[in-house]
N, C-alpha and C positions, 0 to 999 in steps of 0.2 A: 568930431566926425572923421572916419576913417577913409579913406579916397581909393578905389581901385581902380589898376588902370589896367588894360590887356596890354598881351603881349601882340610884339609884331604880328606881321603877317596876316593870311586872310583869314576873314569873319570867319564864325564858326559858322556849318553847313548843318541846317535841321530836315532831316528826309523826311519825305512825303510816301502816301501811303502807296502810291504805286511805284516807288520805289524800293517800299519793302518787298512788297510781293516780288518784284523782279530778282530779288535776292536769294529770294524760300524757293522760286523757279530753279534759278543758277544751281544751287545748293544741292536739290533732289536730284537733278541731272546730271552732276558730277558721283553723285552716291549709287546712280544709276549702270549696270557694269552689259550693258546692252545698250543705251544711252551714248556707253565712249565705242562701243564697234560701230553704232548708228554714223557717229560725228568723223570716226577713222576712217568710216569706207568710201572708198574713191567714187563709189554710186551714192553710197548716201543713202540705199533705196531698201525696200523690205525684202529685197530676194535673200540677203546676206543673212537676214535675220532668222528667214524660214529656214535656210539651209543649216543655219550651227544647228537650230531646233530639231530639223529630222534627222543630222547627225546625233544628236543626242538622243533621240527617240533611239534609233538604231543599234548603240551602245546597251541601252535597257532593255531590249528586247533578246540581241544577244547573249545579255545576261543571264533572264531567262529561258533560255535553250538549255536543255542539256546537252552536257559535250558528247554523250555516247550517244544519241539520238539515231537509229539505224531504223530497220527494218524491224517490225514487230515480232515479240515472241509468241508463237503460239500458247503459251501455258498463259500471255497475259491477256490474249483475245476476250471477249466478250463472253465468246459461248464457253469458255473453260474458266473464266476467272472465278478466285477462291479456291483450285486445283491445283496441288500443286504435281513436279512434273512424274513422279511416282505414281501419285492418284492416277491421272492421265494415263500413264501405259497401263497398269491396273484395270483401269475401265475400259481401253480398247482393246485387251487381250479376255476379258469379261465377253465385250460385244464380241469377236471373234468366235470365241468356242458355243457360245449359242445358235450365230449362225450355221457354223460346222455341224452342229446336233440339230438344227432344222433341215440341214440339207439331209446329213444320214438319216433322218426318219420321214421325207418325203420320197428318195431312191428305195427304202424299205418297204414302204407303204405299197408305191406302185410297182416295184419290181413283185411283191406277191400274188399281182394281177396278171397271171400266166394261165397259161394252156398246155403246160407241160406236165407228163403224168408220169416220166420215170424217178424223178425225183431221187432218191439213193438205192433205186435199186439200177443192179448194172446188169442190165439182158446182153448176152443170154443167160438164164438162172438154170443150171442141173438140180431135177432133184432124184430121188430115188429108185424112180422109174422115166423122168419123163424130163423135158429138157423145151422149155419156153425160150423161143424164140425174142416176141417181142408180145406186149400188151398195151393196146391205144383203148382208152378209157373216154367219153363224152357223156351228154347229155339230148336227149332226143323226147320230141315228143309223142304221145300214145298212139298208134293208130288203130282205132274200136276196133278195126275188121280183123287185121293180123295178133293184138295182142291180148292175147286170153288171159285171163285168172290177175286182170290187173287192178290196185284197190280201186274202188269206188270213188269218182272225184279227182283221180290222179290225172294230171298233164302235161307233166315232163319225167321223164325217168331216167336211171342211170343206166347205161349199159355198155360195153367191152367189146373190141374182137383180137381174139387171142389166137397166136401164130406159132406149130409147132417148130420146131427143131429136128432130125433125123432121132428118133429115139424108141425103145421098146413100146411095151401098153404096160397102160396103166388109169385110174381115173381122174380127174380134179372136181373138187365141189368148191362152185363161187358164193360167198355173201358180200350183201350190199350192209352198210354200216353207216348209221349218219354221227351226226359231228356230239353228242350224248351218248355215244358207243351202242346204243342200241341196233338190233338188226331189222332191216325191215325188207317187208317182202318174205316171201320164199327163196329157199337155198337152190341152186342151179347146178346138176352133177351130168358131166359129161365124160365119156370114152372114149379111150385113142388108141390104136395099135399101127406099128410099123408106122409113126409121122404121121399118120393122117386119124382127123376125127371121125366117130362112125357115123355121125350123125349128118354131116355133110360130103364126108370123105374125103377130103381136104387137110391140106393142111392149118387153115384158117378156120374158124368158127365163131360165130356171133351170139352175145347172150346178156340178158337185159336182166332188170329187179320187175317188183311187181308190185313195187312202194314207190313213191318220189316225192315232186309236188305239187300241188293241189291247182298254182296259179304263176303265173309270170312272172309277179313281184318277188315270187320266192326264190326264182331261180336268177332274176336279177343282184340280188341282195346276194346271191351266192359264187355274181362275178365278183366282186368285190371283198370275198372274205377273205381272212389274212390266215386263220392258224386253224378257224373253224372248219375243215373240208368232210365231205366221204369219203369213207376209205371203200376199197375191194378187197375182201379178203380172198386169197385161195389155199386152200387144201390138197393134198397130195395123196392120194392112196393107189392099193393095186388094181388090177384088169375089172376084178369084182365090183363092182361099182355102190353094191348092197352093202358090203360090208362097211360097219362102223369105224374101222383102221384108216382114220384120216387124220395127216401130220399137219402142222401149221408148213406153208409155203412159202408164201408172197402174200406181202399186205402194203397197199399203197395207194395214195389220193387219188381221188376220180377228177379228172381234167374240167375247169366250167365249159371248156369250150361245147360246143352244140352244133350237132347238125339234122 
């Protein structure tokens, strides 16, 4: 039989089970690196803890910031993105010349809407015998009493009052012309000697078609035309007023104006 004896000292110590667990506690806590700022800090308390935390949040957000972060570029806005900044002046010098060509053909449009009847002729015109002063061109409606041999159904018609200049004799024949070149009405031939017409004996004299139109709408429709107008045409011949020797004169749109 073999004999053992221990050594000095004290008995051997067998731990108990909550004794381990205090250990695996100890153990985690030291491995813990929040844990040792918990047990460093003079408070002890969770303010230290929140604080490194929202520093560190702070850190990461930083991060992602961009360092050029400024003021937005317009090519990256919303309404232009996928543009890039060529497209962009390209499309606004696009919008640009459209608007410019809506404005030039609204100033066109309405500036045609005149009552002006000299148009490129420059009075006073010399012709051969006879020397026009000025000619105001309008439109005026029929009146049964005073105006004879006018068509049937007409109720606005074109007519003139032409103003001499000091000049020999001689005759003029007027026609009315609508916007088809056609002439309408009868031809109007008047006499003039020494400035004045024989007819009135004046130097002015007044003289109308014997065609026009038929209804308001029509002469409405023709404030508003642009290139379609009436012309007046006149004729130049001598004292003889029978004779067929009439030159081309003065040819020039009839005014929508109305009185």
């Amino acid at each position: 039989m073999q004999i053992f004896y221990a050594t000095t000292g004290s008995p051997p110590r067998f731990s108990t089970g909550q004794e381990r667990t205090e250990q695996l506690e100890l153990g985690s806590a030291r491995m813990d690196p929040l844990a040792d700022m918990e047990s460093n800090s003079p408070a002890g308390g969770e303010t230290n803890i929140s604080k490194a935390r929202a520093e560190e949040d702070a850190v990461v957000s930083g991060k992602d910031e961009s360092p050029d972060s400024g003021p937005l570029d317009p090519a990256s806005s919303s309404g232009f993105k996928g543009f890039s900044t060529r497209e962009i002046i390209w499309l606004s010098s696009l919008a640009l010349a459209i608007t410019l060509i809506g404005v030039f053909a609204l100033r066109l449009f309405f500036g045609n809407i005149t009552t002006s009847t000299s148009e490129n002729v420059d009075f006073p015109v010399k012709g051969e015998h006879l020397i026009i002063e000025k000619i105001e061109t309008y439109w005026r409606k029929v009146n049964p009493e005073s105006d004879r041999g006018v068509q049937l159904g007409t109720k606005f018609i074109p007519a003139a009052r032409i103003t001499l200049k000091s000049s020999g004799s001689g005759s003029l024949r007027f026609l009315f012309e609508n916007p088809k070149g056609e002439l309408i009405g009868d031809s109007v031939t008047i006499t003039a000697s020494g400035g004045n017409f024989l007819d009135s004996e004046q130097p002015s004299t007044d003289i109308r078609a014997t065609g026009g139109f038929k209804d308001l709408g029509d002469y409405n429709e023709y404030l508003t035309e642009q290139v379609r107008l009436w012309k007046l045409v006149v004729l130049e011949g001598g004292p003889d007023s029978e004779s067929a020797a009439f030159t081309p004169f003065i040819r020039m749109p009839i005014s929508p104006k109305r009185r």
